[in-house]
C-alpha positions as CSV (number, residue, x, y, z in Angstrom):
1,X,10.4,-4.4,-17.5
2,X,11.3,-0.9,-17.6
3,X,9.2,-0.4,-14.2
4,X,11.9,-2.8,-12.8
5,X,15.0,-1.2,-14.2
6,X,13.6,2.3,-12.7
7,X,13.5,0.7,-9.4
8,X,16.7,-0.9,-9.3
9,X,18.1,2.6,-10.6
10,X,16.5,3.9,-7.8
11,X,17.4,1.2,-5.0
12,X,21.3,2.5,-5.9
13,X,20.4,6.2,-5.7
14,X,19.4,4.7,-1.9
15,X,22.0,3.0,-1.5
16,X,24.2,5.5,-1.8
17,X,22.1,7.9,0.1
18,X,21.9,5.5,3.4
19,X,25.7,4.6,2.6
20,X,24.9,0.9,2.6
21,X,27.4,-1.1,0.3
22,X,25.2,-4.0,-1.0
23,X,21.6,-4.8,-0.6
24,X,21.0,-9.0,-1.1
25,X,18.2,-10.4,-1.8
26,X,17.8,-14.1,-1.3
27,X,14.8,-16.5,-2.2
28,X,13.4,-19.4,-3.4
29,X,10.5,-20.7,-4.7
30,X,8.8,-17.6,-4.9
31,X,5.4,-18.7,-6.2
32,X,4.7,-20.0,-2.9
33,X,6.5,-17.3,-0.6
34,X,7.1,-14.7,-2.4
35,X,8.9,-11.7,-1.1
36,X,7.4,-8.9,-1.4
37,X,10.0,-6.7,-3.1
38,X,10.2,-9.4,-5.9
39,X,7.6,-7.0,-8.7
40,X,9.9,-4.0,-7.7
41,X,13.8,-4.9,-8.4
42,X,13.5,-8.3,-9.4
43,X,10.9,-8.8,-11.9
44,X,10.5,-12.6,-12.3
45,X,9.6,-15.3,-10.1
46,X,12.3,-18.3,-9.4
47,X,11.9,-22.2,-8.3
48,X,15.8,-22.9,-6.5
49,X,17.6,-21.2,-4.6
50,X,18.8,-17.2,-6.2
51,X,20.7,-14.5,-4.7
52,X,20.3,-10.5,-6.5
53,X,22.8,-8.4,-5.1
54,X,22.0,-4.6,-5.8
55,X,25.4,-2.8,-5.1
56,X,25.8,1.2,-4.5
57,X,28.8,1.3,-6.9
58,X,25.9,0.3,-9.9
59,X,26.8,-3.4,-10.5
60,X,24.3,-5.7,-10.4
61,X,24.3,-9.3,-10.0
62,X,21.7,-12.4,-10.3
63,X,22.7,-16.1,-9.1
64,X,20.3,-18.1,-10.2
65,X,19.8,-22.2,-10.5
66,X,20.0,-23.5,-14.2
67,X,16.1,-22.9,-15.0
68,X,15.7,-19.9,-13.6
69,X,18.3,-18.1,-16.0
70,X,17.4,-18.2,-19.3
71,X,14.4,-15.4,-18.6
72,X,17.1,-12.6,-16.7
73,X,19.6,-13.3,-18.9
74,X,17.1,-12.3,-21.9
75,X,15.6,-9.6,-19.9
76,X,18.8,-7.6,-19.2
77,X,17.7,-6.4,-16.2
78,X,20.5,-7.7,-14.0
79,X,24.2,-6.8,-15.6
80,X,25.6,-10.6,-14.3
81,X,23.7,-13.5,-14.9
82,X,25.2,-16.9,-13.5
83,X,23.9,-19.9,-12.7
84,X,25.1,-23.1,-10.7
85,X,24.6,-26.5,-10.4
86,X,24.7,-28.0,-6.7
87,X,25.8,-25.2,-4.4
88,X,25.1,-21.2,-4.6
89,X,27.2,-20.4,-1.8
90,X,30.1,-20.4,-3.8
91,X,28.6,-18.2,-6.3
92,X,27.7,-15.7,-3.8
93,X,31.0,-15.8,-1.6
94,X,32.8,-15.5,-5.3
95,X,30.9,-12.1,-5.9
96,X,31.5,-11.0,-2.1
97,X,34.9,-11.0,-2.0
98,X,34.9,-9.2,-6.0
99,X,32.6,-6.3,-4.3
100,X,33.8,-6.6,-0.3
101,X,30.7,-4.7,0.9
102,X,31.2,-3.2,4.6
103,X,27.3,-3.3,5.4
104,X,25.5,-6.0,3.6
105,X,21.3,-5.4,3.6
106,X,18.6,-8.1,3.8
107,X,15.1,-8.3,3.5
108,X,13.7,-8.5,7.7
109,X,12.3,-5.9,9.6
110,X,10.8,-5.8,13.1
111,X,8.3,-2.6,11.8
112,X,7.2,-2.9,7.9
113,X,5.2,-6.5,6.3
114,X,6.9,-5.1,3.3
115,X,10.5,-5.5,4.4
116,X,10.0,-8.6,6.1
117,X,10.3,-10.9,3.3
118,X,13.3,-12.7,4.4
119,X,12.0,-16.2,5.9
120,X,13.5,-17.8,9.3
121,X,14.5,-20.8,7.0
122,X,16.6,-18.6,4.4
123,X,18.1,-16.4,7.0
124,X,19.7,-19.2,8.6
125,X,20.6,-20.9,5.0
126,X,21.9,-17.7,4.5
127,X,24.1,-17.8,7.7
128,X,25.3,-21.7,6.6
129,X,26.3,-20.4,3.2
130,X,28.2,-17.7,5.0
131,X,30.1,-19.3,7.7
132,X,33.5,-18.6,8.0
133,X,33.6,-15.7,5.8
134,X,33.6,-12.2,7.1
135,X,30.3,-11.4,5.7
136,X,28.2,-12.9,8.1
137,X,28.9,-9.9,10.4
138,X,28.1,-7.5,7.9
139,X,24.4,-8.1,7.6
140,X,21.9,-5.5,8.3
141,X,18.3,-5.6,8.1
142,X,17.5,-3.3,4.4
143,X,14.3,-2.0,6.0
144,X,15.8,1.3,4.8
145,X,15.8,0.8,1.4
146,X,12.5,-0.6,1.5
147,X,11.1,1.8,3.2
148,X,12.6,4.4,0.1
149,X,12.0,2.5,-2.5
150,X,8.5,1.4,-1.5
151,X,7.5,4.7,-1.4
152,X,9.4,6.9,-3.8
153,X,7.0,6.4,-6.6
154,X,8.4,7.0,-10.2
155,X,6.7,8.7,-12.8
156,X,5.2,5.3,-14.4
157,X,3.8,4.6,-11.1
158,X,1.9,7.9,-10.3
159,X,0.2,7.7,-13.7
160,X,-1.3,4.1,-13.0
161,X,-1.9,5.1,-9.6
162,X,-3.9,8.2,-10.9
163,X,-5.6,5.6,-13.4
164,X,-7.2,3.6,-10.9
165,X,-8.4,6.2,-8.3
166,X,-10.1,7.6,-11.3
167,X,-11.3,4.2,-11.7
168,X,-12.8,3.3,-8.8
169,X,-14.8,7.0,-8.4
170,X,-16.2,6.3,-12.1
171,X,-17.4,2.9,-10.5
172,X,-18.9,4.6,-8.1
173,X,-21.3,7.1,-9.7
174,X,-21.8,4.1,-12.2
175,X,-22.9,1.9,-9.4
176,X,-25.3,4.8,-7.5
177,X,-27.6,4.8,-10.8
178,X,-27.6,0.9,-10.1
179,X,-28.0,0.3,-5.9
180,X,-31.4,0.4,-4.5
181,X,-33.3,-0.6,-1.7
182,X,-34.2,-4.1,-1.2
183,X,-30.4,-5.3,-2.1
184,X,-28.4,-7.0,0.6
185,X,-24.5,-5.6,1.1
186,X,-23.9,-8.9,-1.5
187,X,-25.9,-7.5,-4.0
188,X,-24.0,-4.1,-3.4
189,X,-20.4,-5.3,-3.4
190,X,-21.4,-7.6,-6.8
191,X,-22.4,-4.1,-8.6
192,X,-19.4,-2.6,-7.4
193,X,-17.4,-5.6,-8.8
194,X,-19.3,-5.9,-11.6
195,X,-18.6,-2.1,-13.0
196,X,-15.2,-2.3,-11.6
197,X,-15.0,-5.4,-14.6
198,X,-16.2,-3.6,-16.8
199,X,-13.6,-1.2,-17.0
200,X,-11.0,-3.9,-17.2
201,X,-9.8,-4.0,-13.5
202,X,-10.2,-5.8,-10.4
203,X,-11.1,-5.2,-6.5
204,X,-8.0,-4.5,-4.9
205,X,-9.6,-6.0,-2.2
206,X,-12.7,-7.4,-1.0
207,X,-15.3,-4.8,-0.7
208,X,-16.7,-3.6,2.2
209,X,-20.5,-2.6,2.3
210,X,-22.4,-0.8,5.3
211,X,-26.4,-0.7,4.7
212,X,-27.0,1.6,7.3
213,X,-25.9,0.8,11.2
214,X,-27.0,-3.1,10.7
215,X,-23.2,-4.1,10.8
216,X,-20.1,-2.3,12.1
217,X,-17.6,-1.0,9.8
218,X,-14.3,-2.7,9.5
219,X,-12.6,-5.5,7.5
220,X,-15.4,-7.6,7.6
221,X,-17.2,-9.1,4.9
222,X,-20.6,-8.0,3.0
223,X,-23.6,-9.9,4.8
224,X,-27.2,-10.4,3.9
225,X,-28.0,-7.2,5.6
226,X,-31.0,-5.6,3.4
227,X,-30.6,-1.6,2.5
228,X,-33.6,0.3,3.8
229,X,-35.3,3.7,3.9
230,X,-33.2,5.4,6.2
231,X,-29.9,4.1,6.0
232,X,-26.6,5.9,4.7
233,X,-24.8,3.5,2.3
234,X,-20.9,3.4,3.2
235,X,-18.9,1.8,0.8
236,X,-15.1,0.7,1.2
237,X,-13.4,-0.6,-2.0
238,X,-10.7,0.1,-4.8
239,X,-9.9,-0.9,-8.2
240,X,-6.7,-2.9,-9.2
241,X,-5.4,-2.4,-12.6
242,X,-1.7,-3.0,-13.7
243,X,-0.5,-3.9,-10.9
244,X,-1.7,-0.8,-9.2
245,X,-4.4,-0.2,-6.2
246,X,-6.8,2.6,-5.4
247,X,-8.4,2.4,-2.0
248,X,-11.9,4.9,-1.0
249,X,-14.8,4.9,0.9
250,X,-18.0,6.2,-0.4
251,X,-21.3,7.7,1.1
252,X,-25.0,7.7,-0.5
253,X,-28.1,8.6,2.5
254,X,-31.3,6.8,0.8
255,X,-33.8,9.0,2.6
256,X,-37.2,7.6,3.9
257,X,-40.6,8.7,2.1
258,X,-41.3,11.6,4.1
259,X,-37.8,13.4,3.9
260,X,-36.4,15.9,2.0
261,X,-33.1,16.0,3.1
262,X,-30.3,14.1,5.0
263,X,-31.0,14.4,9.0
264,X,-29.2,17.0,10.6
265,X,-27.0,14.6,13.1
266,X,-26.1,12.9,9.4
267,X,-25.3,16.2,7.5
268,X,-23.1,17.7,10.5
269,X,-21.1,14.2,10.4
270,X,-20.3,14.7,6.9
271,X,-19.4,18.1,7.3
272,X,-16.8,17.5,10.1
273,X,-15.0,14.4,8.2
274,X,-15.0,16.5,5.0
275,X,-13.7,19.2,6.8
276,X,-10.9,17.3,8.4
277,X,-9.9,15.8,5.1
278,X,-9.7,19.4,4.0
279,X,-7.4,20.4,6.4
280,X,-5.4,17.4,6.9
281,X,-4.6,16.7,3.6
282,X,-3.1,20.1,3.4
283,X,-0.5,18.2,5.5
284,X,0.8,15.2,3.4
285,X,3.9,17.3,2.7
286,X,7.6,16.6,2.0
287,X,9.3,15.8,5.4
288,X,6.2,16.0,7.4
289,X,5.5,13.5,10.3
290,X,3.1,10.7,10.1
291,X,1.1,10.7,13.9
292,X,1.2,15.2,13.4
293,X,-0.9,14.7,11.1
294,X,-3.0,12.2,12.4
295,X,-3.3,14.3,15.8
296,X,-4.6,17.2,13.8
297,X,-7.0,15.1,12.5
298,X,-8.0,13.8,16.4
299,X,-8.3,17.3,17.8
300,X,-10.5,18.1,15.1
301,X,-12.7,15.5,16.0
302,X,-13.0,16.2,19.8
303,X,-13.5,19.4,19.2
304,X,-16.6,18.5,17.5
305,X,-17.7,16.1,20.4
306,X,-17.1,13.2,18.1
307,X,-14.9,10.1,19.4
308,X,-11.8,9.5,17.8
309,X,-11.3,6.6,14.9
310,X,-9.7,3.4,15.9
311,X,-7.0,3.3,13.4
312,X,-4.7,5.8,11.4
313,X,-5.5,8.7,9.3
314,X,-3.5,7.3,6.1
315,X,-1.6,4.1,5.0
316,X,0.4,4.2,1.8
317,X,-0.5,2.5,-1.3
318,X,1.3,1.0,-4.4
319,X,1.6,-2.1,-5.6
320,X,-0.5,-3.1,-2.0
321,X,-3.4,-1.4,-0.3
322,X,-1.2,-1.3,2.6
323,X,1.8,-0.5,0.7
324,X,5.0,0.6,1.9
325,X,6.2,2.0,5.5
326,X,5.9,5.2,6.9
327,X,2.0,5.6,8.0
328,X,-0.3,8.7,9.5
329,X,-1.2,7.3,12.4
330,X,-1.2,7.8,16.7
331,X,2.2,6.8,18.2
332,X,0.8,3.7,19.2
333,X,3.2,0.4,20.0
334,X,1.4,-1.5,17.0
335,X,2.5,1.0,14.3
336,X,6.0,0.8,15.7
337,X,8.3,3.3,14.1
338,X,5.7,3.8,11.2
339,X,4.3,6.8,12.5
340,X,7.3,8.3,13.0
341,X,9.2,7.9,9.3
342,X,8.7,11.6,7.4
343,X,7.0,11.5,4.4
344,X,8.6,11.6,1.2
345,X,7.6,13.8,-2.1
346,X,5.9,10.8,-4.3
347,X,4.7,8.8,-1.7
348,X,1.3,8.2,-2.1
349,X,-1.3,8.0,0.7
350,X,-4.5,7.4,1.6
351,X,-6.7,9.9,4.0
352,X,-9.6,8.2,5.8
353,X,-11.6,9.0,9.4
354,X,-15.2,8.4,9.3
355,X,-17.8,8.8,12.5
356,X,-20.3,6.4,13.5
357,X,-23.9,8.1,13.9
358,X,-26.2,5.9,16.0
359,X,-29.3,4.6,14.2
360,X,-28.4,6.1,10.3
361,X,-24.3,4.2,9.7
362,X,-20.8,4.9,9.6
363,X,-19.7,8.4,8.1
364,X,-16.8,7.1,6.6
365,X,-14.7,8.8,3.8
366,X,-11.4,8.1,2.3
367,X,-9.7,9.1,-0.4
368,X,-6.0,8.8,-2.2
369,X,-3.0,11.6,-2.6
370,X,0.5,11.8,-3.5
371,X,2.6,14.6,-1.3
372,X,4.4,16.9,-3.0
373,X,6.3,19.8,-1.3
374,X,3.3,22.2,-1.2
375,X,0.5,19.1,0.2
376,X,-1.4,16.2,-0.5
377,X,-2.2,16.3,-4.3
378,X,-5.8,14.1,-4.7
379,X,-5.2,11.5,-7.2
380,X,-8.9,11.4,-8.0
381,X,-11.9,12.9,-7.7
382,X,-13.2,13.8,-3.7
383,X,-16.3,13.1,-3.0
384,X,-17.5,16.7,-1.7
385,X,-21.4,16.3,-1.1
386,X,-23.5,14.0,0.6
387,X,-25.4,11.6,-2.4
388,X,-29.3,11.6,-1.3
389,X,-31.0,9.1,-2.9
């Protein structure tokens, strides 16, 4: 639980920062919704109704129903533990009018998944408990604090983060002395899965497997599609271990029987997207602006004759693949404010782009960095060289 505790400490340092007086978090039943800030500051799951008010001044506070406290109460990681029996409103009105926060944060937000965890159905529970009070005019959405918190990543967090992205790239080279042709992108994402086991962690998601240009790269799922002579491998996968997620594509050419070398077309793809990685990741510093970045990355690209990528450059990850808020990305209406949020020292991001090269696959590469105040800071190994198999 000490991951916990550093987070709470860290939700008041942003408290305090953003000058908002209280940040409340309200749930229920959270193995079957839960909100996705509950690993961060609360730390165990609950059936009834609970209420965790994070205040600026340091006091912290958990309402919970009777079978839900016994566990916080032995965890110390809230400073108040108290339960009820019928009603929580009066519980959280009671601790309210002890605090009498000004601005009073919950969990919705119009731009982040990961501040949204507020449902319609508790918000207006929420507004029933708090009829008649002053404190229903006081609520603010705490996108701020997620945002923050989300992607401020404490020391304990780097270090598993740095643990997996090692993780998955030893997977990787593992896998290459395994993948041949004749498999099917199945077989592929089963070896992947396999070694990833091996080491003791999971897929952090479902991997993605390209046997040359037979299927289109994306979020879709491996298929029956054979490897050939021919075809450039991409592979699009992470490794999940303590509650942690790496996220990076790979590239292997398997050449056909008369060649030597990667074709040219191939080789000058790889060049560019390495390249832009280069350059780009030099970017990822403290303060710096999410779609900057990302246009760097696009001119890059043109200026090479290439068409731009249909996404962002970078999302953040954590706890999530897509983890966090502020994104490197295009100003576009679906990333909302995302693109526009500077980064943070600590957060960690991913860098991806990749070009499509008619007839051989998708020249796709990604891999995972933490900013710091001089640039992006790789959290694994890069893949630097085209694998020719």
């Amino acid at each position: 639980m000490n991951l916990v505790k550093d987070k709470i400490s860290q939700a008041i340092e942003i408290l305090n920062e953003t000058n908002i007086d209280l940040w409340l978090i309200f749930c229920r039943e959270s193995g079957i919704i839960p909100d996705p800030v509950t690993p961060l500051v609360v730390g165990h799951g609950v059936v009834g109704q609970a209420a965790f008010m994070i205040s600026k001044s340091g006091e912290t506070h958990a309402i919970l129903s009777p079978y839900d406290t016994a566990d916080f109460k032995n965890s110390g990681i809230y400073g108040t533990v108290t339960g009820y029996k019928e009603n929580i409103d009066r519980e959280i009105i009671s601790v309210l009018k002890q605090l009498d926060p000004q601005t009073i944060a919950i969990n919705y937000s119009e731009t982040s998944t990961s501040a949204d965890g507020l449902t319609h159905g508790m918000y207006l529970l929420l507004q029933k408990h708090l009829k008649d009070t002053p404190y229903l005019d006081r609520l603010i959405s705490a996108e701020q604090i997620h945002f923050k918190l989300r992607g401020r990543k404490t020391p304990d967090e780097v270090s598993r983060l740095h643990k997996v992205a090692e993780i998955a790239d030893q997977c990787w080279h593992q896998s290459m002395g395994e993948i041949k042709t004749g498999m099917t992108e199945i077989d592929i994402a089963e070896v992947l899965t396999r070694n990833l086991a091996k080491k003791g962690a999971k897929n952090s998601f479902p991997p993605i497997v390209n046997a040359g240009a037979k299927t289109a790269p994306g979020h879709g799922s491996p298929t029956t599609a054979v490897l050939e002579e021919g075809d450039l491998l991409h592979v699009d996968f992470g490794a999940l271990l303590e509650d942690y997620c790496s996220d990076i594509q790979r590239l292997a050419y398997f050449r056909r029987e008369h060649e030597s070398d990667a074709p040219n077309e191939l080789k000058a793809a790889f060049a560019k997207v390495k390249s832009i990685i280069d350059v780009t990741s030099a970017e990822y510093k403290t303060g710096a602006i999410g779609w900057e970045i990302d246009a760097t990355a696009r001119e890059m690209l043109r200026d090479g004759g290439y068409e731009e990528y249909k996404h962002g450059l970078g999302h953040q990850i954590g706890r999530e693949v897509h983890d966090g808020s502020a994104l490197v990305g295009p100003k576009w209406e679906r990333y909302g404010i995302s693109t526009s949020i500077p980064l943070e020292r600590n957060n960690t991001f991913t860098v991806e782009l990749g070009i499509q090269v008619p007839g051989i696959g998708y020249v796709g590469l990604e891999e995972d960095l933490i900013v710091t105040d001089e640039g992006g800071e790789f959290l694994g190994p890069r893949q630097l060289e085209l694998i020719l198999k």
